[in-house]
Structures are given as C-alpha cells and as structure tokens.
C-alpha positions in Angstrom: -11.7 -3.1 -28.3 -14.6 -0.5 -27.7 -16.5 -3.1 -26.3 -14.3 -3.9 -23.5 -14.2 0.2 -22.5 -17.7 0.1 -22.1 -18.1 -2.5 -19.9 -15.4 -1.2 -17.8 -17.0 2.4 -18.0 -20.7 0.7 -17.3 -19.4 -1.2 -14.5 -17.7 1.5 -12.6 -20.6 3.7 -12.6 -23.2 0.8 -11.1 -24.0 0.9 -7.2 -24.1 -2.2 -5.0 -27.6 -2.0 -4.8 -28.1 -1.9 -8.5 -26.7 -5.2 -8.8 -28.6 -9.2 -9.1 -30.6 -8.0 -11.8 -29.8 -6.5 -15.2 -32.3 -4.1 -15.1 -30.3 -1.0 -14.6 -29.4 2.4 -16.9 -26.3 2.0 -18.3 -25.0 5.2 -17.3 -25.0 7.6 -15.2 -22.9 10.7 -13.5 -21.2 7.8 -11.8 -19.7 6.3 -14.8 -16.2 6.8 -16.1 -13.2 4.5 -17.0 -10.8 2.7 -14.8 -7.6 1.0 -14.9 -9.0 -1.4 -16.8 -9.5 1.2 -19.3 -6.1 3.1 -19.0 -4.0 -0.3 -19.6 -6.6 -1.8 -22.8 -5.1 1.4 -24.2 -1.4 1.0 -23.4 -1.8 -2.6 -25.0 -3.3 -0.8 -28.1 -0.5 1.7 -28.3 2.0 -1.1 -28.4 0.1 -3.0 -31.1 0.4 0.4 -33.4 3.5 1.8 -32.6 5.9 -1.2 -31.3 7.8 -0.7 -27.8 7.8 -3.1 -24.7 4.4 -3.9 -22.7 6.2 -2.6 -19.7 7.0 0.9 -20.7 3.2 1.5 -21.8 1.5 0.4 -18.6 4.0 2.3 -16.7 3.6 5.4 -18.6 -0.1 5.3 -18.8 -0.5 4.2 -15.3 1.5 7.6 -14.3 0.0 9.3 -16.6 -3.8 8.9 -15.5 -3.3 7.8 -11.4 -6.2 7.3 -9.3 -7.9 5.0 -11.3 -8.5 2.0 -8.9 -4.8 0.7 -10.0 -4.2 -3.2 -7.8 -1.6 -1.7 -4.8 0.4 -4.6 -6.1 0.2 -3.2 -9.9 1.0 0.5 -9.1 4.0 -0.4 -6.6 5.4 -2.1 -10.0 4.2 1.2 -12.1 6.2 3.9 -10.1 9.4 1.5 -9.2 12.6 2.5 -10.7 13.5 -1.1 -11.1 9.7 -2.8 -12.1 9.8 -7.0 -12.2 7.1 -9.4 -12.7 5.4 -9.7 -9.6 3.8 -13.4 -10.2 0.4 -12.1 -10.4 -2.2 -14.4 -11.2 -4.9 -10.9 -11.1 -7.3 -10.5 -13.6 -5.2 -7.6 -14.7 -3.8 -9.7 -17.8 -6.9 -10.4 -18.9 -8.7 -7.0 -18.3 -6.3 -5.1 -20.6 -5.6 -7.9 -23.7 -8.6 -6.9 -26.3 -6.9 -5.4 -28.5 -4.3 -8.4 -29.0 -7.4 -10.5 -30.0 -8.9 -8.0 -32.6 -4.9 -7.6 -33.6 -3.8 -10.7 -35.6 -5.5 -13.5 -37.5 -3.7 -16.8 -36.6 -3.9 -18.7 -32.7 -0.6 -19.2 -32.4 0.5 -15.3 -32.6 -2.5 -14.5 -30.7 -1.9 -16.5 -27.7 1.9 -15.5 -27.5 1.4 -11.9 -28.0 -1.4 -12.0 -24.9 1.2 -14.4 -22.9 3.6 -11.3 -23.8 1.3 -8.6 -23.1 0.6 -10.1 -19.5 3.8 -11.8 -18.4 5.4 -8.4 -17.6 3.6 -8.2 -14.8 1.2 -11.5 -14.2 3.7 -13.8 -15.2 2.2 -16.8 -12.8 0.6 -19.5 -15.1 -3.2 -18.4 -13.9 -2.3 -14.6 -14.8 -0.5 -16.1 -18.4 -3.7 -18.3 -18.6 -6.3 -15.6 -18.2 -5.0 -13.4 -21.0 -4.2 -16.2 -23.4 -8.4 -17.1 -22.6 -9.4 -13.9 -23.3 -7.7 -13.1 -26.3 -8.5 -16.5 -27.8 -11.6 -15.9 -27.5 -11.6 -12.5 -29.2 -10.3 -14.1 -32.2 -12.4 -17.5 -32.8 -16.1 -15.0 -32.4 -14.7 -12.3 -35.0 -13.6 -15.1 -37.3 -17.3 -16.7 -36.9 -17.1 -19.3 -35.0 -20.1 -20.4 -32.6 -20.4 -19.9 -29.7 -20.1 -24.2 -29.2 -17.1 -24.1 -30.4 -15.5 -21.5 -28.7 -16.2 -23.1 -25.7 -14.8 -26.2 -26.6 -11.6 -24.7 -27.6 -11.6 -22.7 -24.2 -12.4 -25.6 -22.3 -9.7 -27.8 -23.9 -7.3 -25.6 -23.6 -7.2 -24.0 -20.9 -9.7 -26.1 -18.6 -11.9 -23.4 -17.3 -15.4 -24.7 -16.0 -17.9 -23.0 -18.5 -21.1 -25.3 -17.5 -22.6 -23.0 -14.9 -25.3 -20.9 -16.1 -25.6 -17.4 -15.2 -28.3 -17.6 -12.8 -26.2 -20.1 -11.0 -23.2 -18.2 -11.0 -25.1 -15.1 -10.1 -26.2 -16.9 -6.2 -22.1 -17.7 -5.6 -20.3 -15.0 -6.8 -18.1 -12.7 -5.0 -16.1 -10.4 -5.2 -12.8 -12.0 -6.8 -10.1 -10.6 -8.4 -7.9 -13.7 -9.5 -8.3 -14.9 -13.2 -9.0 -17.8 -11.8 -12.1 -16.1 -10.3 -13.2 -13.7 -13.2 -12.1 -15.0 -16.7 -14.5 -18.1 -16.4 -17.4 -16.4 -15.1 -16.9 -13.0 -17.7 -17.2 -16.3 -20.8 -19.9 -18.0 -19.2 -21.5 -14.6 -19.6 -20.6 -14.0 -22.9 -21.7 -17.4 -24.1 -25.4 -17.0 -22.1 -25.6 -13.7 -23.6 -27.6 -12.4 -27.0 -26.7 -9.5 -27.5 -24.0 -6.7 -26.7 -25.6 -5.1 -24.3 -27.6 -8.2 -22.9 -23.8 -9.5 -22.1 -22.6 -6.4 -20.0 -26.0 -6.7 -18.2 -25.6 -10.3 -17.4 -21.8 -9.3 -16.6 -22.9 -6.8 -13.9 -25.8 -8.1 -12.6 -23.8 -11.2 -11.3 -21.7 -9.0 -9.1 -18.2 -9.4 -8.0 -15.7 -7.3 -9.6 -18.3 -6.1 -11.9 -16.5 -3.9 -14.1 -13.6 -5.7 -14.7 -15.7 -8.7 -15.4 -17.9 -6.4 -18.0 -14.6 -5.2 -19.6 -13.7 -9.0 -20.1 -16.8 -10.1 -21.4 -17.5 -6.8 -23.7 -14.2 -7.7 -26.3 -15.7 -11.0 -26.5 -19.3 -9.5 -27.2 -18.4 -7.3 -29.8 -15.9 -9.2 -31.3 -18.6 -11.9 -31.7 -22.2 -9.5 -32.0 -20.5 -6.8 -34.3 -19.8 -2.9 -33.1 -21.6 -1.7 -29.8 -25.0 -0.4 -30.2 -24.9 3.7 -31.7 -26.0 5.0 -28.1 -23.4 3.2 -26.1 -20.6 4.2 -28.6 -21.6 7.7 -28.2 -21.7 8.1 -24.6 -18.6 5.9 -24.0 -16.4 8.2 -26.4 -17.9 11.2 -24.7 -16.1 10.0 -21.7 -12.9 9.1 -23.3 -9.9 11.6 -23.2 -8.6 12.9 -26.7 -5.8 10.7 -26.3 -7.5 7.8 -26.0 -10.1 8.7 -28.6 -6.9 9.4 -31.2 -5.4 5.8 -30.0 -9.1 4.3 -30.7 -9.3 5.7 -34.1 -5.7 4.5 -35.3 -6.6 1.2 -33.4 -10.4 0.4 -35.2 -8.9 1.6 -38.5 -5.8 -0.2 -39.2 -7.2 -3.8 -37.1 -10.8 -3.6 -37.2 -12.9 -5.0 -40.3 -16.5 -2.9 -41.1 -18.6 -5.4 -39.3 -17.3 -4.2 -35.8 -17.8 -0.4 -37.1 -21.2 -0.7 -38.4 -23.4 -0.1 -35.3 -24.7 -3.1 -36.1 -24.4 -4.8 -32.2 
C-alpha cells in the first residue's frame, strides 16, 4: 500500500517542467500527499475495522479538505444525502491498493474493489479501473510475471497494454478518466525494473502524474518487494500520525515480510 503513497506524494511535488524525462529528485519542499493519499487510507481503515466505503471517504475527505479532491467527488463528500454519481474517474482506481494486498483469491479481490469504488464510480469504466488495479496487485505479490499479468489484464478487462512507454510518453495528456490513466499507469509498471524506475517512468510521461504514480506504485511494490529504505523514510516523514498508525495496523496484519524488507 506504501508504494502507492509514494507515487502520489512524488508526483504532487514534481513541476511541469520536470516532466518527459525521469531524471528528477524525488522530493522536494513541494511534495506532500493528495486525495489520492487521503482515500488509499479510508479504503485501508475499512479493510481493518469493517464499516461502509462511503462513510470513510466522507469522513476522511472532511477530515483533511484541500487536497485536490474532483469538484464532482467533494460535492458527494459534504452532501447530506451522498449517491453514486456514475463516475468513470480514476478515483476508484487511485484509492484501491490496499484491497489487492488484502485478500488472496480473484474472485474476493475483484468484488471488494467493485465495492470499494461503486459508491461513488459506479459507471462500468470507474468499476473497471479499480477491479484492474487491484487484480493486478494481487497476481505480482503472488509471483506471477509480469507476461502473465498482462494477459490476465488484457483478457479481462481489454485495456490496450502494447504501447511502450516512450510511445505513450509523445501522446499523453492530461486525463483523468480510468479509461485514460489505468492503462497507461500498467504499461508503466510492466516497462518498469525497479520501484523507483516505475514511479519515474510514471511521472515522466505526464498527465495526471501523481495519480498515475499512485496507480502504478501498488503494482510496483506489490511485484519488486517494499520501497527502497530512503523513500520509505521520507514518505512516512510526511505522513500524519493517523495515517502512520493506520499503515502500521495495515502492513502488519495483510502484508507478508517480503513487502517489509527494504528489499525494492
């Protein structure tokens, strides 16, 4: 779950003219967490203590405002009688790590992400962008290759995941459908090497960068292992104690040693 914070945390803190290349510091004064951020948390508090998707993000959203929340989103957050809006955003998919480090078997996986988005993104694309995401999560920390996963994703859910980084890097823009972000965050992942090679590649391409980043970091470390020792630290030193708390509970109960290691 880490590893989606930190691309989110990277990404908000890179400038327009750091981006189409990947040769950038990873932090810097700039950098802090987003919505993207505030919801992966929410969904992690449900997955520990129960409740309904809706409450969480509504409480956390009111509970940390000014975070670059979709007007769409935070209408839904502060209404006295919230619906599903038929988002197809890349909300759903931005905030659903933790449901793919949560359980062990597809089928629970993909209806606890169709669950944790339909609340809110309940148009097929936003449904679709989660269910992605979190499958993806779980095939790389069970071990399987990075082939594969993109077969299954492919077959599924029919995403085009042919394009190669460069490529996508000439077209992109700034896009904040599933439709428009979950594709390109895999296509990063896959191309990638490394953890931190994959929120390089993530940013570098542009568009919504740090929601992109956050995407492709849950796949990343669910597939590389935990995040390098100096991007751990400097992302938890920007965390509030309540999300630090949530992290700790989270990573012991669902997460096995090889994502705690350092070993990314």
């Amino acid at each position: 779950m880490l590893g989606a914070i930190a691309g989110d945390i990277i990404g908000s803190g890179i400038s327009p003219d750091d981006l189409q290349t990947p040769n950038f510091p990873l932090f810097s004064a700039r950098s802090t967490f987003s919505d993207d951020t505030v919801l992966t948390f929410a969904t992690a508090q449900v997955l520990l203590e129960g409740g309904s998707y809706a409450a969480a993000y509504r409480t956390f959203a009111r509970r940390y405002p000014g975070r670059g929340y979709g007007s769409h989103f935070y209408r839904w957050a502060v209404s006295e009688d919230p619906r599903p809006y038929h988002s197809f955003g890349n909300g759903s998919a931005m905030r659903v790590s933790p449901v793919g480090f949560a359980f062990d078997d597809l089928e629970t996986t993909l209806t606890e992400a169709r669950r944790s988005a339909e609340v809110t993104h309940n148009h097929p694309e936003g449904i679709k962008g989660a269910q992605a995401t979190a499958l993806c999560i779980l095939l790389a920390r069970q071990g399987a290759d990075k082939k594969t996963i993109k077969g299954e994703v492919t077959k599924r859910f029919g995403y085009d995941l042919t394009r190669p980084v460069r490529l996508i890097r000439q077209v992109n823009r700034f896009d904040q459908t599933c439709q428009g972000s979950v594709p390109e965050a895999i296509s990063v992942f896959l191309e990638s090497v490394n953890y931190e090679d994959c929120i390089r590649l993530a940013i570098s391409i542009g568009g919504d960068s740090d929601t992109i980043a956050c995407i492709a970091g849950g796949m990343a470390q669910a597939f590389y292992g935990d995040l390098p020792g100096n991007i751990r630290q400097e992302v938890l030193a920007r965390l509030p104690d309540e999300f630090k708390d949530i992290l700790a509970r989270f990573e012991s109960r669902f997460m096995v040693p090889r994502y705690l290691d350092g070993g990314g």
